[in-house]
RODO-2510 file (C-alpha; in nm, 4 decimals, decimal comma):
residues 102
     n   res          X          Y          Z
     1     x     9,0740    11,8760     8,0104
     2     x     9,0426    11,5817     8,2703
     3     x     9,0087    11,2584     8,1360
     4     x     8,7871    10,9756     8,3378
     5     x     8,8210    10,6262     8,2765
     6     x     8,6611    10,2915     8,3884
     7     x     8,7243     9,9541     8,3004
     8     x     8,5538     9,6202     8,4488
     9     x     8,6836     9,2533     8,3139
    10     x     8,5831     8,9125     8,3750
    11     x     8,7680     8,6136     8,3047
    12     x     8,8190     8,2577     8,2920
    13     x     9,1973     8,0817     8,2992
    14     x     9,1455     7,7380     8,3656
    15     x     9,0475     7,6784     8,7336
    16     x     9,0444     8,0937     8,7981
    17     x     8,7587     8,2719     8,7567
    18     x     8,8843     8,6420     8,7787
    19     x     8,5934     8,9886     8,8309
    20     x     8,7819     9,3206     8,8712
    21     x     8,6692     9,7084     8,8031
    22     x     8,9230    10,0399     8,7992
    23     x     8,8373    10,3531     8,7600
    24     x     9,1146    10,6717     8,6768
    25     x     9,1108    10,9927     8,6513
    26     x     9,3840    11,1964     8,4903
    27     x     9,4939    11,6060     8,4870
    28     x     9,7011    11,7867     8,3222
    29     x     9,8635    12,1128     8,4356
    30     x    10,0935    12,2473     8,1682
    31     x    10,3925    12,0299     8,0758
    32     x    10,2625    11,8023     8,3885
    33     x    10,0014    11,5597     8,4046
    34     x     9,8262    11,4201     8,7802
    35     x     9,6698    11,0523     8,7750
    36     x     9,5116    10,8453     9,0379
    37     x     9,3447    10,4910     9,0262
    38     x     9,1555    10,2579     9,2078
    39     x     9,0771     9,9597     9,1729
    40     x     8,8957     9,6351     9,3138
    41     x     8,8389     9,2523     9,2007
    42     x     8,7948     8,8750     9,2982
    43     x     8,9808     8,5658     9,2064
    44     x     8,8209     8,2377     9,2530
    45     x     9,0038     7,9374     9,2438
    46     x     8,9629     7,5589     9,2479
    47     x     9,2617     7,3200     9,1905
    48     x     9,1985     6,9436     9,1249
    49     x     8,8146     6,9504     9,2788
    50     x     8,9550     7,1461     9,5538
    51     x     8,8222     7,5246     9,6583
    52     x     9,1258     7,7607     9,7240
    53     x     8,8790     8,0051     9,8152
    54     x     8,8354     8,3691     9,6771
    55     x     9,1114     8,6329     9,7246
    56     x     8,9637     8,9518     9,7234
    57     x     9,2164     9,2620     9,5643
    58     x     9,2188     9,5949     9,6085
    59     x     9,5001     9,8880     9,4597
    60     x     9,5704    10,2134     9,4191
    61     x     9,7708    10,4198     9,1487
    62     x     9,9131    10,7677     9,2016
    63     x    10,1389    11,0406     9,0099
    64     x    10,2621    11,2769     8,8020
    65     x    10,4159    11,2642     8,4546
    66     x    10,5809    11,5703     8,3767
    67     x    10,7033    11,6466     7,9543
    68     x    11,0402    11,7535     7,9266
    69     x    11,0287    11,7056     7,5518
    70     x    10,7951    11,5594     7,2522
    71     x    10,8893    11,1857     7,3453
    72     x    11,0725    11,2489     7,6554
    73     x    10,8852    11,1853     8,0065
    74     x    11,0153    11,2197     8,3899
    75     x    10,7565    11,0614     8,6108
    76     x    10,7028    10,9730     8,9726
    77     x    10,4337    10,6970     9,0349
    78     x    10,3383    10,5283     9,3643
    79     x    10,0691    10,3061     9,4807
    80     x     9,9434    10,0510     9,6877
    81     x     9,7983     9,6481     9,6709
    82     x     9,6320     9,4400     9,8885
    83     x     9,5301     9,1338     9,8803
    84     x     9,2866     8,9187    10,1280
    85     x     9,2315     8,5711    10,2116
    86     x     9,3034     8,3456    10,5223
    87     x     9,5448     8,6595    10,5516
    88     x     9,5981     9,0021    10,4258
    89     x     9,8774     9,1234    10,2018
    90     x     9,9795     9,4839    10,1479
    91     x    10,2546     9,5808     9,8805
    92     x    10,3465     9,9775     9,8773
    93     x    10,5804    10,0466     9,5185
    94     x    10,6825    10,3693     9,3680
    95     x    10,9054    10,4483     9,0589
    96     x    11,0733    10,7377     8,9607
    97     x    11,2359    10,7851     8,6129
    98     x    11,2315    10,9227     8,2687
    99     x    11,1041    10,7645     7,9806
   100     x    11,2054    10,8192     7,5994
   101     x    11,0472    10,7346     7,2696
   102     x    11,2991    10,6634     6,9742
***
């Protein structure tokens, strides 16, 4: 069965007010299971009296965890990030690798 999630936060750490909202969804297909999230927020910052201005985010999560055993996982994830304000910043990462429970 698919599972849908959503999640929205807001937050104050000292000068930062942070607002951000993700929603997933996740299927499995046998032994594997397909995910995919999105996600979108605002950071607002003042230093010392001084606006910094809002950044604005946006990302991306994609892949597939596949069960080789009880608590042993391969998985290949990838996804995306970018960030605006006076410019825009885009970070691509991926990981593949297998995780184990003891």
């Amino acid at each position: 069965m698919a599972k849908v999630g959503y999640n929205q936060t807001k937050m104050a750490v000292g000068a930062e007010f942070i607002k951000t909202s993700m929603t997933s969804v996740s299927v499995p297909f046998g032994a594997a299971t397909v995910f995919y999230s999105a996600s979108s927020g605002d950071i607002n910052s003042t230093s010392g009296g001084t606006a910094l201005g809002t950044v604005k985010l946006k990302g991306t999560q994609y892949g597939v965890n596949y069960g080789l055993s009880k608590r042993t996982v391969a998985y290949v994830h990838g996804g995306r990030l970018t960030a605006e304000f006076s410019q825009i910043i885009k970070v691509n990462n991926y990981g593949i690798g297998i995780h184990h429970s003891f």
